[in-house]
Each structure stands twice: as structure tokens, then as C-alpha cells.
N, CA, C and O atoms as a printed pandas DataFrame, in Angstrom:
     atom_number atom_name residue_name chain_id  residue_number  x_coord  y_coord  z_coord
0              1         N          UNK        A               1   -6.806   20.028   -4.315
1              2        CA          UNK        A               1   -6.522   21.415   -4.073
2              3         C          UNK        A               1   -5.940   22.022   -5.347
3              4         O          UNK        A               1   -5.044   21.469   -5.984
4              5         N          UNK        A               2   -6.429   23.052   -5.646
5              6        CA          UNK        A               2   -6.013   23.584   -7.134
6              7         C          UNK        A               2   -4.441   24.827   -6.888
7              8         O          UNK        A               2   -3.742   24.767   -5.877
8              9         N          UNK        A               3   -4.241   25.617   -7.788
9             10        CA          UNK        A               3   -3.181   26.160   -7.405
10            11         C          UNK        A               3   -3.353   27.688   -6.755
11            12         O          UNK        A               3   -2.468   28.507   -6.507
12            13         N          UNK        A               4   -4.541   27.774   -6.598
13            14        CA          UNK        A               4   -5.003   29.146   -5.830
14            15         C          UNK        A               4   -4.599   28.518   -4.353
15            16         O          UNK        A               4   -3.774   29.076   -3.629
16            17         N          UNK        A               5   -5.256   27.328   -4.000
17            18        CA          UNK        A               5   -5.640   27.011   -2.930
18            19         C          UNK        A               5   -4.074   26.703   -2.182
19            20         O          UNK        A               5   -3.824   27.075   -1.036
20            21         N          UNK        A               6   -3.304   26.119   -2.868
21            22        CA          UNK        A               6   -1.603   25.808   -2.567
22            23         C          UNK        A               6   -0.837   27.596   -2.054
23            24         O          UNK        A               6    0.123   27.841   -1.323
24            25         N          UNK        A               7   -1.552   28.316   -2.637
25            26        CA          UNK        A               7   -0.948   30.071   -2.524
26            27         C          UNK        A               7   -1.088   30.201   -1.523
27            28         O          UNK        A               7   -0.178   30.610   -0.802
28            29         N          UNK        A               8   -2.311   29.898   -1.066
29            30        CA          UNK        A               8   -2.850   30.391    0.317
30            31         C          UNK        A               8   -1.980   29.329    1.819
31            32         O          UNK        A               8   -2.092   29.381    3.044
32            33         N          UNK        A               9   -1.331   28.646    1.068
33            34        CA          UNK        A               9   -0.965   27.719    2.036
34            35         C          UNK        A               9    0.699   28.410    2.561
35            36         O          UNK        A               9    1.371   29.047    1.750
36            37         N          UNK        A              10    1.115   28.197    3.794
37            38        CA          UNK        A              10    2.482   28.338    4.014
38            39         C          UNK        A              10    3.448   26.916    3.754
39            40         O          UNK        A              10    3.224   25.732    4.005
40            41         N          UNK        A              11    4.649   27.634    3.118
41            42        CA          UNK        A              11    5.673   26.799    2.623
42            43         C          UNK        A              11    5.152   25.359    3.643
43            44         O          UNK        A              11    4.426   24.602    2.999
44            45         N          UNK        A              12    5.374   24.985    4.838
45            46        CA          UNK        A              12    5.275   23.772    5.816
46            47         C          UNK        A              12    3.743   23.184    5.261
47            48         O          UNK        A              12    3.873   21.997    4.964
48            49         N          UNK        A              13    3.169   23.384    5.171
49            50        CA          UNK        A              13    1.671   23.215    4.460
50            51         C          UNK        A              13    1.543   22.541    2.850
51            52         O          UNK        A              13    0.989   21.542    2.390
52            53         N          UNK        A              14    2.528   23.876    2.164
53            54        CA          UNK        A              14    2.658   23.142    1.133
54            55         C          UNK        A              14    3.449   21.656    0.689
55            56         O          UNK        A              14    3.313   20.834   -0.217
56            57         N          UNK        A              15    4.353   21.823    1.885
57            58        CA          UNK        A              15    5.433   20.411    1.738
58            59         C          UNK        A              15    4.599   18.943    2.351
59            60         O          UNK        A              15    4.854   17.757    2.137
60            61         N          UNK        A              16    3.433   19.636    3.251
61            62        CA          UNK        A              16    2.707   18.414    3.639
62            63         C          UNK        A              16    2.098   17.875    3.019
63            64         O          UNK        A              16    2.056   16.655    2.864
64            65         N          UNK        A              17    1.511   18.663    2.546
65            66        CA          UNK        A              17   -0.283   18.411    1.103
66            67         C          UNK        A              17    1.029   18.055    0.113
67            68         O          UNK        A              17    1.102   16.829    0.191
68            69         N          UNK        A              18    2.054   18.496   -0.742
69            70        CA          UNK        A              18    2.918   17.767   -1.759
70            71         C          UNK        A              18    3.436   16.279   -1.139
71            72         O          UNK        A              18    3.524   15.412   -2.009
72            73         N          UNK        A              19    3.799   15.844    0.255
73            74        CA          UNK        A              19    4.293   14.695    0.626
74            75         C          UNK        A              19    3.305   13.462    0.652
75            76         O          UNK        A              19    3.521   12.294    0.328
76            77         N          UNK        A              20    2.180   14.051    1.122
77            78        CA          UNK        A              20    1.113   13.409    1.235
78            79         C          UNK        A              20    0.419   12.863   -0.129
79            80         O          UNK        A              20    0.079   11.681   -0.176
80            81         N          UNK        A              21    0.202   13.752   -1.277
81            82        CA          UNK        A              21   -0.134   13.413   -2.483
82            83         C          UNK        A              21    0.986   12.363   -2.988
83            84         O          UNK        A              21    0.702   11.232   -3.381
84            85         N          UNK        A              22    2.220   12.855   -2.929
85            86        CA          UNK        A              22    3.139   11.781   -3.406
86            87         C          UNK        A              22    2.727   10.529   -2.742
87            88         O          UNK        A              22    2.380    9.579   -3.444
88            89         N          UNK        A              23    2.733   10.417   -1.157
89            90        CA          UNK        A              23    2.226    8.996   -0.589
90            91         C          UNK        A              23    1.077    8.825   -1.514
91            92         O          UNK        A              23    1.409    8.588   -2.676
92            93         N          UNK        A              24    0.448    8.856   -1.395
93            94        CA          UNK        A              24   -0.964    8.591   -2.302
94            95         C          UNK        A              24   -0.456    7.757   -3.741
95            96         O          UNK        A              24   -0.802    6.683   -4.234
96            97         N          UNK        A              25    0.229    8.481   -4.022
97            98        CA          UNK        A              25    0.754    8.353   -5.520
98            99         C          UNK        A              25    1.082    6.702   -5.487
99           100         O          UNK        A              25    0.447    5.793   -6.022
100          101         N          UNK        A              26    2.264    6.641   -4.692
101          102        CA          UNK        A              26    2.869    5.886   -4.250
102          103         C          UNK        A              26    1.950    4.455   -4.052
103          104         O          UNK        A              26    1.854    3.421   -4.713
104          105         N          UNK        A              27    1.388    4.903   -2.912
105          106        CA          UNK        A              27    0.411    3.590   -2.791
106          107         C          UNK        A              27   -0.290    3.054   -3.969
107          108         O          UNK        A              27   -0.602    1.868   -4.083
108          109         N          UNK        A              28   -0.505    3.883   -4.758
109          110        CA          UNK        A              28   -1.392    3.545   -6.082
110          111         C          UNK        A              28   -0.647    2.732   -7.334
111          112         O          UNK        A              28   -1.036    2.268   -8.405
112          113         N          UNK        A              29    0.544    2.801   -6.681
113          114        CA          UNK        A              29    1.580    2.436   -7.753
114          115         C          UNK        A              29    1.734    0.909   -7.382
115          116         O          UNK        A              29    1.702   -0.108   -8.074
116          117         N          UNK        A              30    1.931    1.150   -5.893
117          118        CA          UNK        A              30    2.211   -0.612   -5.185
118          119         C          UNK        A              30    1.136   -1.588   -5.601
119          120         O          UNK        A              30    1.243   -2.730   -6.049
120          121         N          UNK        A              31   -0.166   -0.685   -5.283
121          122        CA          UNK        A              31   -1.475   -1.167   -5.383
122          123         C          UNK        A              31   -1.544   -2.263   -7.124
123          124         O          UNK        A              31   -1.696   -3.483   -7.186
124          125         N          UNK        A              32   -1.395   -1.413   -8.155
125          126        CA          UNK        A              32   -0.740   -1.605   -8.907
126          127         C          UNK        A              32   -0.076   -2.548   -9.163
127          128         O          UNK        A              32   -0.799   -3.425   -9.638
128          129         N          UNK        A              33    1.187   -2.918   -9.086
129          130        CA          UNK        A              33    2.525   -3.380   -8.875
130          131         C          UNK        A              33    1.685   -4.610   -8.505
131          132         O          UNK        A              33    1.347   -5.246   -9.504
132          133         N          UNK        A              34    1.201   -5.181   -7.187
133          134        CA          UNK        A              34    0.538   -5.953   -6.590
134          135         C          UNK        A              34   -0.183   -6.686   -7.226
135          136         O          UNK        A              34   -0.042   -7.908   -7.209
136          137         N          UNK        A              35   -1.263   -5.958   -8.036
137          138        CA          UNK        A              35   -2.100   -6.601   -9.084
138          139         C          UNK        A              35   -1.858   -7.186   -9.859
139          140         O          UNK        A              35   -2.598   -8.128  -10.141
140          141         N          UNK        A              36   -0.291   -6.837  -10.862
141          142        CA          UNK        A              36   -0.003   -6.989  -12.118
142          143         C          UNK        A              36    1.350   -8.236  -11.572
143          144         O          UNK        A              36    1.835   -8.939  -12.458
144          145         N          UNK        A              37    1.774   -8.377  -10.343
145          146        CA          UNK        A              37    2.258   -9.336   -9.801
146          147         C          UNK        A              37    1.606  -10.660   -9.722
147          148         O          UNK        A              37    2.133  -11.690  -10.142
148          149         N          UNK        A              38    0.419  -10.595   -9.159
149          150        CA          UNK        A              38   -0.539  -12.062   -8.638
150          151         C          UNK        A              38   -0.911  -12.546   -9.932
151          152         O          UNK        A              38   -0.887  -13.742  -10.222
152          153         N          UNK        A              39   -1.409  -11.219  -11.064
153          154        CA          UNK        A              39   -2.356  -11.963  -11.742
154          155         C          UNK        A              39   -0.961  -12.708  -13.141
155          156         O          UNK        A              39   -1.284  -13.666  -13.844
156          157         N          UNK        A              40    0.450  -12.047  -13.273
157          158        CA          UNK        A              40    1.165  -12.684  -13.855
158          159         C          UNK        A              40    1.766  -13.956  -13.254
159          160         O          UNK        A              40    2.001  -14.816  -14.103
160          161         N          UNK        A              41    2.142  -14.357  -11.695
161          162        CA          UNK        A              41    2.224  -15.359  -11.086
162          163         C          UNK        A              41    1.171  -16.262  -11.293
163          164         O          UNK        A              41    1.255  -17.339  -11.883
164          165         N          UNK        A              42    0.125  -15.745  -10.751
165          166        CA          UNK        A              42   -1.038  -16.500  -11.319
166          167         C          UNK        A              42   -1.380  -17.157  -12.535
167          168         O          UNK        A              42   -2.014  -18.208  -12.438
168          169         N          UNK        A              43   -1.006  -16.628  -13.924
169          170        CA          UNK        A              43   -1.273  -17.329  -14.995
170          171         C          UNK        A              43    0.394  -18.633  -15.402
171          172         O          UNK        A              43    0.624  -19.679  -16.010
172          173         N          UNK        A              44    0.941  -17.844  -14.759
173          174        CA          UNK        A              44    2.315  -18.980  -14.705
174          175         C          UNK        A              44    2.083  -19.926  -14.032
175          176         O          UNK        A              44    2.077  -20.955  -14.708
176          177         N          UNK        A              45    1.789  -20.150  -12.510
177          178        CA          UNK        A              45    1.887  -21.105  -11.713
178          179         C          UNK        A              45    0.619  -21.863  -11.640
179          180         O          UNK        A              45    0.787  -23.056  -11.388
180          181         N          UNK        A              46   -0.806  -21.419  -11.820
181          182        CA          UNK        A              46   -1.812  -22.284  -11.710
182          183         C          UNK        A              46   -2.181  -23.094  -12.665
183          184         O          UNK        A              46   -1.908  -22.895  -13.849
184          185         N          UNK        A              47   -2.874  -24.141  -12.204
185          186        CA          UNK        A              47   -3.140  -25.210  -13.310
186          187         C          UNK        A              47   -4.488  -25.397  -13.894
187          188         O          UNK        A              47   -5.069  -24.616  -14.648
188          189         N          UNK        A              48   -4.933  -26.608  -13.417
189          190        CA          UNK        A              48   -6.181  -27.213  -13.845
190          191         C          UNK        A              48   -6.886  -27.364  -12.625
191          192         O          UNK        A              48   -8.103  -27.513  -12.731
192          193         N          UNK        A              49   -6.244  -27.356  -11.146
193          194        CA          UNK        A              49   -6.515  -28.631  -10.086
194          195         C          UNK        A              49   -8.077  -27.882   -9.452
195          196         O          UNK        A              49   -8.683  -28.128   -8.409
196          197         N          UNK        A              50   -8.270  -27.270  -10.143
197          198        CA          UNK        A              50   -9.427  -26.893   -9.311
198          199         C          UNK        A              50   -9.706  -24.968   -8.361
199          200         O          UNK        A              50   -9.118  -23.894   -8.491
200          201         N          UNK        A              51  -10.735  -25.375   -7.594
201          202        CA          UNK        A              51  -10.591  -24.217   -6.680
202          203         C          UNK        A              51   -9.750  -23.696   -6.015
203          204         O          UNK        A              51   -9.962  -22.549   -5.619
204          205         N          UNK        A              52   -8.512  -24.373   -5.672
205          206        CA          UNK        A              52   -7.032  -24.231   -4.491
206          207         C          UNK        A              52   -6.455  -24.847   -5.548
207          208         O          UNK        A              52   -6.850  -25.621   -6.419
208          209         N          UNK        A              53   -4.995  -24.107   -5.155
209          210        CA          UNK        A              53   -3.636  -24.322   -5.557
210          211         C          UNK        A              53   -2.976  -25.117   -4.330
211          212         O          UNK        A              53   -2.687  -24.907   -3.152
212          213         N          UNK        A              54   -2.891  -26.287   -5.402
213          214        CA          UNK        A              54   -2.149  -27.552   -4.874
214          215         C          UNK        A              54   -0.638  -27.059   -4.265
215          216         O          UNK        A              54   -0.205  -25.939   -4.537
216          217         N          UNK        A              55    0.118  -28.016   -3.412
217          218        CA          UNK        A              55    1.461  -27.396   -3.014
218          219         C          UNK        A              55    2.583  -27.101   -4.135
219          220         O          UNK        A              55    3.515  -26.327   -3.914
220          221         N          UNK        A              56    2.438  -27.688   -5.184
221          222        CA          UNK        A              56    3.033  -27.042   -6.144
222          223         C          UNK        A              56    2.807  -25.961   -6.537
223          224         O          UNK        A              56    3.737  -25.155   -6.521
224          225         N          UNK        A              57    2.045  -25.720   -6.826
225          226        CA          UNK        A              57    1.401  -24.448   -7.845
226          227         C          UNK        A              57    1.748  -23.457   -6.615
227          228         O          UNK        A              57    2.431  -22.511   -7.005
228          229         N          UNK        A              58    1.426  -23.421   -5.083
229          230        CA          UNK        A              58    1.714  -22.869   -3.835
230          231         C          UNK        A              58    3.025  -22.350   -3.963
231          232         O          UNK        A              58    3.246  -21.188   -3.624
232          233         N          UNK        A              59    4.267  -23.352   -4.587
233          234        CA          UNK        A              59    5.333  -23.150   -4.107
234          235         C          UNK        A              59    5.910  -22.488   -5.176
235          236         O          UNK        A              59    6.969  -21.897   -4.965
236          237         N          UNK        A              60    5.206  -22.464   -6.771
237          238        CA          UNK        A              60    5.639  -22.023   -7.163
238          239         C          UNK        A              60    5.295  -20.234   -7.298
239          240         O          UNK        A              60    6.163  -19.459   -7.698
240          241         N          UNK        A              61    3.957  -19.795   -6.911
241          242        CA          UNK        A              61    3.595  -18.840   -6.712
242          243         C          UNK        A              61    4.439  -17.991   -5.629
243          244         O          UNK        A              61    4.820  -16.867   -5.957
244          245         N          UNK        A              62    4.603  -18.269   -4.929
245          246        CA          UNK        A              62    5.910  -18.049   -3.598
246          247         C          UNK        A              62    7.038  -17.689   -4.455
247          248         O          UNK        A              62    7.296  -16.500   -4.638
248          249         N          UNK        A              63    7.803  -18.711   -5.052
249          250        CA          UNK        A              63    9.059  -18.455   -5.493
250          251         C          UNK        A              63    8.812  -17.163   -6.792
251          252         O          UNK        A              63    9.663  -16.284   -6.927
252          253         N          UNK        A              64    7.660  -17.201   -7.605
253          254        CA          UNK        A              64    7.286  -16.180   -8.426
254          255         C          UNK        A              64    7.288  -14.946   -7.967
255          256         O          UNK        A              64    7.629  -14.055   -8.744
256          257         N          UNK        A              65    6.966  -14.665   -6.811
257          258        CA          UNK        A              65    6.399  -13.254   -6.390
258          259         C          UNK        A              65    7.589  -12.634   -5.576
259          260         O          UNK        A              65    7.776  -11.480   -5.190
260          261         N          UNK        A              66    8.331  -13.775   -5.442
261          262        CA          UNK        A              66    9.668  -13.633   -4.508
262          263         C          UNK        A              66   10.798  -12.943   -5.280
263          264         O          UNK        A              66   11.658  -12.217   -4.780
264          265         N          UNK        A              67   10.635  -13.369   -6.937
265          266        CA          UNK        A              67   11.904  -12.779   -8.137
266          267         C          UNK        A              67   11.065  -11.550   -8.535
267          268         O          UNK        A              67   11.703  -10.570   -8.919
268          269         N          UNK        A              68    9.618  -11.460   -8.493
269          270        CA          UNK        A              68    9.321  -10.193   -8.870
270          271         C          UNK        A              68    9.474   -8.944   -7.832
271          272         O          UNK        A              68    9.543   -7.802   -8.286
272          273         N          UNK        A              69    9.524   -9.173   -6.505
273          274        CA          UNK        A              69   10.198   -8.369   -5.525
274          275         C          UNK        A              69   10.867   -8.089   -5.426
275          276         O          UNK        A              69   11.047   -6.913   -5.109
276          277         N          UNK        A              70   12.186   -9.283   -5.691
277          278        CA          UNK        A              70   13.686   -8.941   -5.808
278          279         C          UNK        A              70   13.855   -8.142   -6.798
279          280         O          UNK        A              70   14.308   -7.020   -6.572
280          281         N          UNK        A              71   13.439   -8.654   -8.485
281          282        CA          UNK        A              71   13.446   -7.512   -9.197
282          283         C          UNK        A              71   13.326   -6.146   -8.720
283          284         O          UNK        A              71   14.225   -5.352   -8.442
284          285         N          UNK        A              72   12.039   -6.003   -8.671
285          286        CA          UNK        A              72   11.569   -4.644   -8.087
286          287         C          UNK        A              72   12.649   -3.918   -7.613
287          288         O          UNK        A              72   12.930   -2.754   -7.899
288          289         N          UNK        A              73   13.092   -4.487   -7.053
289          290        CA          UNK        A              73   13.983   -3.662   -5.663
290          291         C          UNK        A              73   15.403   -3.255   -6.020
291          292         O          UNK        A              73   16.113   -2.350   -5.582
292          293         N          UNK        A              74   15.637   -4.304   -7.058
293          294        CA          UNK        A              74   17.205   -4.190   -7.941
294          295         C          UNK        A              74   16.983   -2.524   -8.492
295          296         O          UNK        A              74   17.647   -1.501   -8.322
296          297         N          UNK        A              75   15.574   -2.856   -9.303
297          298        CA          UNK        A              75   15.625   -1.846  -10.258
298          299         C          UNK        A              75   15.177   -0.020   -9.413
299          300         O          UNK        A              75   15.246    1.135   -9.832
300          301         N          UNK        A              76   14.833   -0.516   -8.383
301          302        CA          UNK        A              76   14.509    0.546   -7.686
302          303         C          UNK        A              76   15.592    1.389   -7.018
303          304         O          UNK        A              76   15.445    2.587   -6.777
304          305         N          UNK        A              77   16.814    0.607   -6.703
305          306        CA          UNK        A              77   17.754    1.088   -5.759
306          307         C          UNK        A              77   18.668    1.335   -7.569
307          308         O          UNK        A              77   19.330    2.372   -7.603
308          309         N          UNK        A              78   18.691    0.617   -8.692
309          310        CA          UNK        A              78   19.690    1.204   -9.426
310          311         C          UNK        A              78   19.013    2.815  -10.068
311          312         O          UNK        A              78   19.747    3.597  -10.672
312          313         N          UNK        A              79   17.718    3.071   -9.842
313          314        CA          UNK        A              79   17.237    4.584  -10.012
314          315         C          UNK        A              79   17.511    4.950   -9.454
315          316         O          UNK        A              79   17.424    6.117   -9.838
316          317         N          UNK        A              80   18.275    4.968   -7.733
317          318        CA          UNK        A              80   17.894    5.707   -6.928
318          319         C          UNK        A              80   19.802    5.870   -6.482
319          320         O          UNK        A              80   20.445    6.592   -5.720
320          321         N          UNK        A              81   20.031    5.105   -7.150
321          322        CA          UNK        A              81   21.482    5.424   -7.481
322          323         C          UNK        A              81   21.819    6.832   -9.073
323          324         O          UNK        A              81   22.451    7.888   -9.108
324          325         N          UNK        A              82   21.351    6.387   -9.678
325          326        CA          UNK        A              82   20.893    7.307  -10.966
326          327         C          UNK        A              82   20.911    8.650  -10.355
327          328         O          UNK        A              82   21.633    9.636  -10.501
328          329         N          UNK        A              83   20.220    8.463   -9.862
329          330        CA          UNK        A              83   19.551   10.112   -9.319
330          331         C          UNK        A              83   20.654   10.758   -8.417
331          332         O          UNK        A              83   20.972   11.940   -8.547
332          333         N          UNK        A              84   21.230    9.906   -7.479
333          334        CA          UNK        A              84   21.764   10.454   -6.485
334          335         C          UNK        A              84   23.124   11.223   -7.169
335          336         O          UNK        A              84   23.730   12.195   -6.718
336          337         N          UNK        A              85   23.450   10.286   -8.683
337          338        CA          UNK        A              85   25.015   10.371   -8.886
338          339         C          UNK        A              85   24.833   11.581   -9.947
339          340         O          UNK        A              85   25.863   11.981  -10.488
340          341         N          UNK        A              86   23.488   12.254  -10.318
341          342        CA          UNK        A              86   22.862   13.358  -11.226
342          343         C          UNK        A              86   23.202   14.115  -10.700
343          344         O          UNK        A              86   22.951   15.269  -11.046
């Protein structure tokens, strides 16, 4: 929707189509996030063994994706502290 098309909209309209794009946004980011998670776990934890990841490589992929979440989330709530104290 361009910015003619947002004019024509009422304020409740506009906050939907803006909430909604942000979701969008959002998902694209996780989507993202997700990708750049597996495929860095992935080059850490897998080996040689073949087609499947043996219970090691299993356990360590687990514990990998587990500190990149936690990360995530550290750094997400100390922005969201940032902002609040702005």
C-alpha cells in the first residue's frame, strides 16, 4: 500500500495495516535468525559420520541452539530495557 492509499485509510486501519507489516517484518527476521542459527550450529557440531547426526553431534546441536536463544533473548530484553528507560 503506498502513501495515497494509507490517507484514505482511518487512523484504526492505519494502526492495523502498520501492526501487521511490522508482524511480517518480524517473522522475516526470526525466519532469518533461524537460518543463520542451524546453519552456524551446524558447521560447529557436525562431523564426518555421514547422512544423520550421531548422538553427539545431536547433543551438541541442542546445547548450540539453546546459548543462541538464550543469547537472543539477553540481548533482546537489554534493548527493550534501553528503550523503555529513553
Amino acid at each position: 500500500m503506498d502513501a495515497a492509499g494509507l490517507e484514505q485509510l482511518t487512523p484504526q486501519q492505519r494502526q492495523a495495516v502498520m501492526q501487521q507489516a511490522q508482524q511480517e517484518a518480524n517473522q522475516q527476521i526470526m525466519q532469518q535468525m533461524m537460518e543463520k542459527m542451524t546453519e552456524a550450529c551446524f558447521r560447529k557440531c557436525a562431523g564426518t559420520s555421514g547422512d544423520k547426526l550421531d548422538s553427539r553431534e545431536q547433543a551438541c546441536m541442542a546445547s548450540c541452539q539453546d546459548r543462541y536463544l538464550d543469547t537472543r533473548q539477553q540481548v533482546q530484553d537489554a534493548l527493550q530495557k534501553r528503550q523503555t528507560m529513553s
